[in-house]
C-alpha positions as CSV (number, residue, x, y, z in Angstrom):
1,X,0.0,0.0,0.0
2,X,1.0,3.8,-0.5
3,X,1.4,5.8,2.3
4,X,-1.3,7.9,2.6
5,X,-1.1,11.6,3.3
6,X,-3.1,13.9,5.7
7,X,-5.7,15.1,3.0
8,X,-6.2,11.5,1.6
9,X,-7.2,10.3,5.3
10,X,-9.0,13.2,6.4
11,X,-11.5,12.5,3.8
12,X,-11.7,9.2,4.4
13,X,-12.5,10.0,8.1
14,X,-15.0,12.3,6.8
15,X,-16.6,9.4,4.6
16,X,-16.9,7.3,8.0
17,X,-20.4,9.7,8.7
18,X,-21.6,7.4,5.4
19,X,-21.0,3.6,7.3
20,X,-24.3,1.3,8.2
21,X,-22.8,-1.3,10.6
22,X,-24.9,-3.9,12.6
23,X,-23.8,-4.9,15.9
24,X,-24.5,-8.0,17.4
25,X,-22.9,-9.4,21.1
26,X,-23.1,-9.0,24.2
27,X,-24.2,-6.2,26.0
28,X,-23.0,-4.8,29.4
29,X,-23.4,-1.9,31.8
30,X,-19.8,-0.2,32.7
31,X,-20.4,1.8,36.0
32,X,-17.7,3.8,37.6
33,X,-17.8,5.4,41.2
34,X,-15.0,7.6,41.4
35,X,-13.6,9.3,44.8
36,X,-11.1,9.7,47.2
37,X,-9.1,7.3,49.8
38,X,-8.0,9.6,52.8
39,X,-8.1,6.7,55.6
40,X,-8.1,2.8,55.7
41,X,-10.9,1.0,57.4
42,X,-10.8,0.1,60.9
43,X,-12.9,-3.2,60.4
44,X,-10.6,-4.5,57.9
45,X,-6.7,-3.2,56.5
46,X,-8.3,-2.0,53.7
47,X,-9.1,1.5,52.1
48,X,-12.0,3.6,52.4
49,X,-13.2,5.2,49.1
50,X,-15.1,8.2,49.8
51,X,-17.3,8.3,46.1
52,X,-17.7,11.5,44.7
53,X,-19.0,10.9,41.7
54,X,-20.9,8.1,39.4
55,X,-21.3,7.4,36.0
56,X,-23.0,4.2,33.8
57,X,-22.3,3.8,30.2
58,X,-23.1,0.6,27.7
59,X,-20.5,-1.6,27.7
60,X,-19.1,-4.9,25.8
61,X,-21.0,-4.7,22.4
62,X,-22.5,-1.6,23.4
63,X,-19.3,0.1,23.8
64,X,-18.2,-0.3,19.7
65,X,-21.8,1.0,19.2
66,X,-20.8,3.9,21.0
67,X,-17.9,4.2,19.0
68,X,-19.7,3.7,16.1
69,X,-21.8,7.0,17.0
70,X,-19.1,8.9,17.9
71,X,-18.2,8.7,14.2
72,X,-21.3,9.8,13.2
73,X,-22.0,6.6,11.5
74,X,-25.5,4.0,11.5
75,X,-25.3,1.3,13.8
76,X,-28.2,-1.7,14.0
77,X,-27.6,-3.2,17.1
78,X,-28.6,-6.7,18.2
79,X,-28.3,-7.9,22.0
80,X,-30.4,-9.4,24.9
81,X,-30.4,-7.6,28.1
82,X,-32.5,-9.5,31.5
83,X,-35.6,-8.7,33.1
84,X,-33.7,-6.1,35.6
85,X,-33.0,-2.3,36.5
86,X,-29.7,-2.7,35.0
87,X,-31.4,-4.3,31.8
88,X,-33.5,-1.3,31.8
89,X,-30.4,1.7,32.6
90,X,-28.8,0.0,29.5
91,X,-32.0,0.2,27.0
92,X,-32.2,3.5,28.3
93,X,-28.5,4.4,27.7
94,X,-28.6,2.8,24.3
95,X,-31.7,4.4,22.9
96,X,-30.5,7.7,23.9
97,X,-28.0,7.3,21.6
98,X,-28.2,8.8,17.8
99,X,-28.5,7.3,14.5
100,X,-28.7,3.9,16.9
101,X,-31.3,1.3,15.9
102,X,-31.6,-1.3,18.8
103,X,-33.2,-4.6,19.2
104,X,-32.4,-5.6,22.8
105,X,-34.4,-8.7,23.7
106,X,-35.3,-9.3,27.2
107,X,-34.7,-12.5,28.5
108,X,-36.7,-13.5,31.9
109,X,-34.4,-13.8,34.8
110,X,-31.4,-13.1,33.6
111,X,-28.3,-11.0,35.4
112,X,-28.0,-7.9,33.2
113,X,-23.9,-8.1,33.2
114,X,-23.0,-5.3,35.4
115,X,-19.2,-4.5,35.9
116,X,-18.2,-1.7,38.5
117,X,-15.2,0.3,38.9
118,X,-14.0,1.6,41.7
119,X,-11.0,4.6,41.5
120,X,-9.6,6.9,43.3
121,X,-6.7,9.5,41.8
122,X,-6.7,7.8,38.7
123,X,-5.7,4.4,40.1
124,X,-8.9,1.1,40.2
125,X,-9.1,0.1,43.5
126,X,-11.1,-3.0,42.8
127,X,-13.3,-4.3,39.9
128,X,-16.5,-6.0,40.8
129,X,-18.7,-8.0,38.3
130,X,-22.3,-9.5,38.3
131,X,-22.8,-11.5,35.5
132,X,-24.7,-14.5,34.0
133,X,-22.8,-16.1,31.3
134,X,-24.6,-18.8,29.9
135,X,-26.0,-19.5,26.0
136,X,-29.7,-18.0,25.3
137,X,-32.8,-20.5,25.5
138,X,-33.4,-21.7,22.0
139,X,-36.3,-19.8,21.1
140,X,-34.5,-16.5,22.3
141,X,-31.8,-17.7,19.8
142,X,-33.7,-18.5,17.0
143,X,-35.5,-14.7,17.4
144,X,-32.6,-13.2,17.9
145,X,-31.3,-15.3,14.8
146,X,-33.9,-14.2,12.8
147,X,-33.5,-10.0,12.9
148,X,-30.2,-9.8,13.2
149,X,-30.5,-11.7,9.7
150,X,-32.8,-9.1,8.6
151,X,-31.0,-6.4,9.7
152,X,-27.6,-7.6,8.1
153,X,-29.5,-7.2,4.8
154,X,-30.1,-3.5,5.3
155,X,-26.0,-2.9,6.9
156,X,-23.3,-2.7,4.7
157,X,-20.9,-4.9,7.8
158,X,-21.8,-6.4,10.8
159,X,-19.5,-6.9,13.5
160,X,-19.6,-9.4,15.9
161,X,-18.1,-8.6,19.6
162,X,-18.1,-11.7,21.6
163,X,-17.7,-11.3,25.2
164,X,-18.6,-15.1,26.1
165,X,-21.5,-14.2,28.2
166,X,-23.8,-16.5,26.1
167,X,-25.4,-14.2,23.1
168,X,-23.0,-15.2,20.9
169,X,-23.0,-19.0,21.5
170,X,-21.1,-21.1,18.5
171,X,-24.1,-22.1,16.5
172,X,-25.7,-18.2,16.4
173,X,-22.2,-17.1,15.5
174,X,-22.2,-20.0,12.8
175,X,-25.3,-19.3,11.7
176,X,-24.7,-15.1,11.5
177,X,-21.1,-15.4,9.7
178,X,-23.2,-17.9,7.2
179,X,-26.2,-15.5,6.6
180,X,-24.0,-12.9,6.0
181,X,-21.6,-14.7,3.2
182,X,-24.9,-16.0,1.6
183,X,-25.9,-12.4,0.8
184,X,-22.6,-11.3,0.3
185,X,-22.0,-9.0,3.8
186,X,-19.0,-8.2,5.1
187,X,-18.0,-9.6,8.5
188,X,-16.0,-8.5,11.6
189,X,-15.3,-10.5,14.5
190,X,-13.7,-9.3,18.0
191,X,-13.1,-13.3,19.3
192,X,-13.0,-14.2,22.9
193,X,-11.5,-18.0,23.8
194,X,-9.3,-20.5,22.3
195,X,-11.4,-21.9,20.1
196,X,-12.4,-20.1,16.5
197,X,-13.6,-22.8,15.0
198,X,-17.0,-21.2,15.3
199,X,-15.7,-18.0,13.8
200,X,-14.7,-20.0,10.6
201,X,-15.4,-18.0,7.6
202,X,-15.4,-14.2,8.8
203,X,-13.9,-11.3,6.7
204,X,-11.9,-10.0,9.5
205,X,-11.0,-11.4,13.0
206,X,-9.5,-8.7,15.4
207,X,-7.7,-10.8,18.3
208,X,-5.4,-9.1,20.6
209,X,-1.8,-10.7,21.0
210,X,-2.8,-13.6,23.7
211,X,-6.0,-14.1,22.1
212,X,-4.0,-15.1,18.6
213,X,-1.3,-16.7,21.2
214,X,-4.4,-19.0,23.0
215,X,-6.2,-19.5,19.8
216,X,-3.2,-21.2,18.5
217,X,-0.9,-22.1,20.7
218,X,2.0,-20.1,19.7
219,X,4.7,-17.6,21.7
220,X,4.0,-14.3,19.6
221,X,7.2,-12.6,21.2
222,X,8.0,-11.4,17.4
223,X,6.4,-9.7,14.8
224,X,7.4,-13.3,12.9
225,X,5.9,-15.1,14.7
226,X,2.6,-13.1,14.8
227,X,2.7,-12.5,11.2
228,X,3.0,-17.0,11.3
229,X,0.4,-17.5,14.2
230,X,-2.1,-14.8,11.6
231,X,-1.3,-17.4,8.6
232,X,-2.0,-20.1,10.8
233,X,-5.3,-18.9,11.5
234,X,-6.3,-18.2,8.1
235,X,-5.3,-20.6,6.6
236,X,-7.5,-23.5,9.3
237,X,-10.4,-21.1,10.0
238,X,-10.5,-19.4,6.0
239,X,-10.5,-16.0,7.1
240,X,-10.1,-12.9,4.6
241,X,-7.4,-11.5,7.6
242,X,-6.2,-11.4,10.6
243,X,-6.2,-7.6,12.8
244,X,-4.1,-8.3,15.5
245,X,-3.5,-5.3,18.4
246,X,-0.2,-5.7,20.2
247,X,-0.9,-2.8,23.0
248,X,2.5,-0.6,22.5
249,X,3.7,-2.2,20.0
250,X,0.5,-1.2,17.6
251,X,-1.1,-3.7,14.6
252,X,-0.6,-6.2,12.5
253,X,-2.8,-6.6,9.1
254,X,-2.2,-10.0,7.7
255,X,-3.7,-11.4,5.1
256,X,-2.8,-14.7,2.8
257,X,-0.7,-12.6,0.4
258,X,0.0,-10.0,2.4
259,X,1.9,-8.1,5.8
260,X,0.9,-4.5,7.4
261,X,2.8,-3.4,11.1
262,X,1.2,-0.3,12.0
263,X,3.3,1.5,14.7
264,X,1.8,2.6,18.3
265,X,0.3,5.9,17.7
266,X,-0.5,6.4,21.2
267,X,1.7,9.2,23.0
268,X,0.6,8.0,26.5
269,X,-1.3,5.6,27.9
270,X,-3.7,6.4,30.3
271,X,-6.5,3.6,30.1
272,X,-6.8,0.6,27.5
273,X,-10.6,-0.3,29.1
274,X,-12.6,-0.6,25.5
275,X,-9.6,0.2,23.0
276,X,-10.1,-3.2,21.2
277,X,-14.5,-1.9,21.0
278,X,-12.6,1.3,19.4
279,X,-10.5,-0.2,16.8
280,X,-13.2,-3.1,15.9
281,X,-16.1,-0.2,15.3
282,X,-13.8,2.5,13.0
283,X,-12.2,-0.5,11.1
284,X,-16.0,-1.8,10.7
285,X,-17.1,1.8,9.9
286,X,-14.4,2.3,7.3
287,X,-15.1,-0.8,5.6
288,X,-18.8,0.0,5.2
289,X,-17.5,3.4,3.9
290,X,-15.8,2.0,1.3
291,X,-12.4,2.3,2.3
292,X,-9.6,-0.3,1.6
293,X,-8.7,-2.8,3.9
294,X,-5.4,-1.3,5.0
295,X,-6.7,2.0,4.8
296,X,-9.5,1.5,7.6
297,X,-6.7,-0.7,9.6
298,X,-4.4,2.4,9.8
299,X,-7.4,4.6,10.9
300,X,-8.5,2.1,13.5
301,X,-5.1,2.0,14.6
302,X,-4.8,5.6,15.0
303,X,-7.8,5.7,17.1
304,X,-7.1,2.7,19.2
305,X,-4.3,5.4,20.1
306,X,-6.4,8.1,20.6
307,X,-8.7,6.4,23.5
308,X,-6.0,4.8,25.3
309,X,-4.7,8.3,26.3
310,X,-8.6,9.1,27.6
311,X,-10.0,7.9,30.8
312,X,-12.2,5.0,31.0
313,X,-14.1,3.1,27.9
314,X,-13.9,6.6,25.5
315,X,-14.7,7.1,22.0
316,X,-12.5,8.3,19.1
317,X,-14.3,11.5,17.2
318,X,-14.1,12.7,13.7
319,X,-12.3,15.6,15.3
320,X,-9.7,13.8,17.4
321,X,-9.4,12.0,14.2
322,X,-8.3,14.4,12.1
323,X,-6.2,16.4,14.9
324,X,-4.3,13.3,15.1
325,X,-3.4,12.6,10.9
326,X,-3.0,16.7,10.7
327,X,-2.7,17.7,13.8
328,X,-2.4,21.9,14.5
329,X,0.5,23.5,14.7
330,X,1.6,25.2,18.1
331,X,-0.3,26.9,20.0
332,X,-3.4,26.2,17.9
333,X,-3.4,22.3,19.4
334,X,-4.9,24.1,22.4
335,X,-7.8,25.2,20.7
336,X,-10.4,22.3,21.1
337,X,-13.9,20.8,21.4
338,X,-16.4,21.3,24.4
339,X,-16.5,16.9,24.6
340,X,-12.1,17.6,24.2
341,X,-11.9,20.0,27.1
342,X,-14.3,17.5,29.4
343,X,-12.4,14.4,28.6
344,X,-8.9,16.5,29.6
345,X,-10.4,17.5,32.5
346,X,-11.5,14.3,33.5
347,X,-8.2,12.6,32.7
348,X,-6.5,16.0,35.1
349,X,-8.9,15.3,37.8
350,X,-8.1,11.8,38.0
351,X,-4.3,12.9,38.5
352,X,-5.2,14.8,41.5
353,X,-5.3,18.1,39.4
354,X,-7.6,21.1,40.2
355,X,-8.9,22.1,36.7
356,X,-9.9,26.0,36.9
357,X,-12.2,27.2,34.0
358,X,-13.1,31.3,33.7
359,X,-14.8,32.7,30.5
360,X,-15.2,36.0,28.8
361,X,-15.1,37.3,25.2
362,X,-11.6,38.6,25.1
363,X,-12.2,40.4,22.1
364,X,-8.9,42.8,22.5
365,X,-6.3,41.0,25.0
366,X,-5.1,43.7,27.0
367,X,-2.7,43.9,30.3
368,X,-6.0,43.3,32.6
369,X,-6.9,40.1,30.7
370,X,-3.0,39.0,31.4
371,X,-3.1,39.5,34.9
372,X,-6.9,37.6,35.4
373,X,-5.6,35.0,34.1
374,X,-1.8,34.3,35.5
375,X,-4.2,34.6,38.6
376,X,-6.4,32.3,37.7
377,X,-3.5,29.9,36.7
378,X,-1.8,30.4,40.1
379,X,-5.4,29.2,41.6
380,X,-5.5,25.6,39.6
381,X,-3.1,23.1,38.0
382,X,-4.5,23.4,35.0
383,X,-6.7,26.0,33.5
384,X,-9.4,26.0,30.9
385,X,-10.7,29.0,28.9
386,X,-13.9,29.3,27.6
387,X,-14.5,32.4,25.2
388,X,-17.6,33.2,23.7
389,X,-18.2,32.9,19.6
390,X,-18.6,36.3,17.4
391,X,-22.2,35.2,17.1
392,X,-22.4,35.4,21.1
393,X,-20.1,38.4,21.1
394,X,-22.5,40.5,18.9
395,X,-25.9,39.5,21.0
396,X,-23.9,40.5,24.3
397,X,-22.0,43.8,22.8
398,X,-24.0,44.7,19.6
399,X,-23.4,44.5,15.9
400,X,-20.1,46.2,15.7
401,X,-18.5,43.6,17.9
402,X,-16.1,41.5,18.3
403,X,-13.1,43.6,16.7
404,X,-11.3,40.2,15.9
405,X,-12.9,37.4,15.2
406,X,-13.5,34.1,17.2
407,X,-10.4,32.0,15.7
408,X,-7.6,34.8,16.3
409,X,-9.4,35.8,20.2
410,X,-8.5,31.8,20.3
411,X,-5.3,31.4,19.3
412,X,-4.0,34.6,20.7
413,X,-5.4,33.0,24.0
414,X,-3.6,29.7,23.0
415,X,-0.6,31.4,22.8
416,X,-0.4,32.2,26.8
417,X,1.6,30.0,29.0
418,X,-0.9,30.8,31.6
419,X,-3.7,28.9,30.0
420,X,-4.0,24.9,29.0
421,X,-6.9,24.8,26.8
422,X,-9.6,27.1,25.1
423,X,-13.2,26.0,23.9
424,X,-15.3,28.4,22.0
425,X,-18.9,28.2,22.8
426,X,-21.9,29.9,21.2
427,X,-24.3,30.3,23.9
428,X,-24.1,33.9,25.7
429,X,-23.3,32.1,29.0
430,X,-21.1,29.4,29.8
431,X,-23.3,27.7,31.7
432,X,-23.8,24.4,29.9
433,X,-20.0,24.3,29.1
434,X,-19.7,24.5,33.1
435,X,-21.7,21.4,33.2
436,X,-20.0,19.3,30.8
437,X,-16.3,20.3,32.2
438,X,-17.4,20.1,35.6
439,X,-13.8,22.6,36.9
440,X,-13.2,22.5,40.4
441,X,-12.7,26.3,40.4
442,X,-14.7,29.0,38.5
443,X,-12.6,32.2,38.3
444,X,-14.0,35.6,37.7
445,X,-12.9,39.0,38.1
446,X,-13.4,41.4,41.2
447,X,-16.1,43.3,39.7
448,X,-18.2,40.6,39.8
449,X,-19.8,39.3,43.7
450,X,-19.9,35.4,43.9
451,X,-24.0,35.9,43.5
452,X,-23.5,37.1,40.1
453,X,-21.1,34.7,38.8
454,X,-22.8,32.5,36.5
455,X,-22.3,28.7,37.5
456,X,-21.3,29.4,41.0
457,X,-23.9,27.0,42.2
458,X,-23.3,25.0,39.7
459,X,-19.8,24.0,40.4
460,X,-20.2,24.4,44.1
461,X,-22.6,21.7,43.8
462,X,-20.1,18.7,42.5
463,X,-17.7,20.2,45.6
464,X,-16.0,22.9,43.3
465,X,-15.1,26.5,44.7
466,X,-15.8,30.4,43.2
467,X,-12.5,33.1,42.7
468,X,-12.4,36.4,42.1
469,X,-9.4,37.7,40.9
470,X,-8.5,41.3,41.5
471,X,-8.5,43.3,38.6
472,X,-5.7,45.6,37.0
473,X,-6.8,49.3,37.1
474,X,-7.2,51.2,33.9
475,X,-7.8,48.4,31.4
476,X,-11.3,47.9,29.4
477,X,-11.4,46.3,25.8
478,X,-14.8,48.6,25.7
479,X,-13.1,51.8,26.7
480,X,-10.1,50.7,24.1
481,X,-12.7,50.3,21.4
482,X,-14.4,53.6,21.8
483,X,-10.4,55.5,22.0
484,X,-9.8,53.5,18.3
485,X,-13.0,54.9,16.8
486,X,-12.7,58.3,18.1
């Protein structure tokens, strides 16, 4: 294959919006309790997490569905939940979802898999699973058999993500890798186990390195001998290829003819929870996009990179896509998305870093913008600026503002050591930005009083404080403008 430049990916991760992809596996709910530890138990040597904050997302299957979203791509998606609350947070959670069209059978009395994580300052204290993993009954099967069928005919590839918790027992993946070569779909699968012999016949299998080492038997302590073990495995099971993820050591693409090593692309890794759900779902994507085989390996690989540096089971976006194949130059890398600045925060918070957040229009940076913010700086680890678009700007200060527009107030503002990150947003408050970065300090200048800040509740509410900085005398962007224009 050619190497392929910035341009030529970029639009092929702006074709990914075009992909119809079925889903079909097993579906889980992924809850995390975060807090603190600031004593050990006296009724056992063990610590005390004081939990600040919870959060449930779908999990398993439901996670490259997510992923699949996050592209902005279709997704049909195929699973069986139980008769439980958690059956019912998870049809909730995957209905919510765009462009998302679910068929979650219920099956009477079974354990909706639930896996909590606990973590404090970034580090899991302890995992703890509920689970039933056992096949479906067969009339469940058979149903389930028969619309995933249907719905493979409308998809353009259908991934299967086995998690071995019973939707995906060998004779429905038998029977779903069969349906889909007899109407000529592609097919995906994410194996779990030793055995693939129920797997036989897929397009694509995407094992990670001890999967391909348990399925057959092999030491892969080489690219050789990975490249061999891929062989191996097409050559007994007949698949097209062989995806293998080697954590920092990046890909392998192997087909019968053919041998791809994609390099790490991650530049630190922060969580691997749900990297294999990201590759599977933009390779998958790709593919029903139309993109080459090696093409859609390279992107998957890419963002498999991308969400490892996130915290918990993230998502790769068009945008963090494209950032990463042509990234910005300088000071311009600082300039981000709302969902970018959240997901930095996040991964800061669970460093033990205070994230500080203060907002304005900063349509002429002057002395008195400088000082405001070294303050707010020296009042946070790491500080997030939010400045309002020129479509906010002119509501707020009338038609003949702002003097510069929203991209130069932004990079200018990118430019200072005193600030980490700057998200432009378009409302004429920042209050629903506040809510999705959740800082744990809100600065504002002196002239305001903590009463009038808005989001002072807000973020005093999740355990988050209010600053006001003093201000420099003598320093206006309003009484600047009215001096330029006489």
């Amino acid at each position: 294959m050619s190497e392929h430049v910035g341009y030529d990916l970029i639009s092929a991760i702006r074709g990914l919006a075009r992909a119809n992809v079925l889903v079909v596996g097993d579906l889980m709910l992924d809850r995390y309790a975060y807090g603190r530890v600031e004593r050990i138990s006296p009724e056992a040597p063990v610590p005390i997490l004081t939990v600040t904050r919870e959060i449930a997302m779908p999990g398993g299957a439901g996670n490259v569905v997510r992923n699949l979203t996050a592209l902005d791509a279709a997704a049909a998606f195929v699973s069986v939940v139980g008769d439980d609350q958690e059956g019912s947070d998870l049809t909730a959670l995957i209905g919510g979802q765009p462009n998302v069209e679910p068929w979650l059978l219920v099956e009477t009395g079974r354990a909706t898999t639930v896996k909590t994580r606990y973590i404090a300052a970034g580090q899991h204290l302890i995992r703890a699973d509920r689970e039933l993993a056992a096949p479906l009954p067969e009339k469940l099967g058979e149903r389930l058999l028969k619309i995933a069928s249907d719905a493979m005919a409308a998809t353009s590839v259908t991934v299967l993500s086995d998690y071995r918790k019973g939707v995906l027992a060998p004779a429905i993946a038998r029977n779903l890798i069969a349906s889909a070569r007899a109407i000529g779909r592609m097919l995906i699968v994410d194996p779990k186990g030793a055995d693939w012999s129920h797997y036989a016949g897929a397009d694509v299998i995407t094992p990670n390195r001890r999967e391909l080492a348990e399925a057959t038997g092999r030491d892969l302590s080489t690219e050789a001998a990975i490249v061999a073990a891929a062989r191996e495995a097409i050559a007994r099971f007949g698949f097209g290829a062989v995806l293998c993820t080697r954590s920092e050591d990046g890909m392998s693409l192997v087909t019968a003819d053919t041998v791809r090593h994609y390099p790490a692309e991650a530049s630190e890794v922060y969580d691997v929870s749900g990297a294999g759900d990201t590759v599977v779902a933009v390779l998958a994507a790709g593919l029903a996009s139309g993109l080459d085989l090696e093409v859609a390996a390279r992107l998957s690989n890419i963002a498999g990179g991308l969400v490892v540096g996130k915290v918990g089971t993230a998502v790769a976006r068009p945008n963090d896509l494209m950032d990463a194949v042509k990234p910005a130059s300088g000071a311009l890398r600082k300039v981000v998305t709302r969902q970018a600045a959240a997901e930095a925060a996040e991964r800061w918070r669970q460093r033990g870093w205070r994230v500080g957040f203060t907002n304005g229009c900063f349509d002429l940076l002057h002395p008195g913008h400088v000082h405001l913010l070294e303050q707010a700086r020296a009042g946070c680890d790491r500080l997030i600026v939010g400045i309002n678009a020129d479509s906010s700007v002119r509501r707020l200060k009338g038609p003949t503002r702002p003097v510069q527009p929203e991209a130069a107030r932004a990079a200018v503002l990118a430019s200072l050591a005193s600030v980490d990150l700057v998200v432009i947003f378009e409302e004429d408050t920042p209050l629903d930005l506040l809510s999705v970065i959740r800082p744990d300090v809100l600065v504002k200048g002196a002239d305001y009083t903590h009463d009038t800040v808005v989001g002072a509740r807000e973020v005093e509410s999740w355990g988050g404080r209010v600053m006001l900085a003093e201000l420099l005398p003598g320093h206006s962007t309003t009484a600047t403008v009215t001096r330029l224009r006489g």
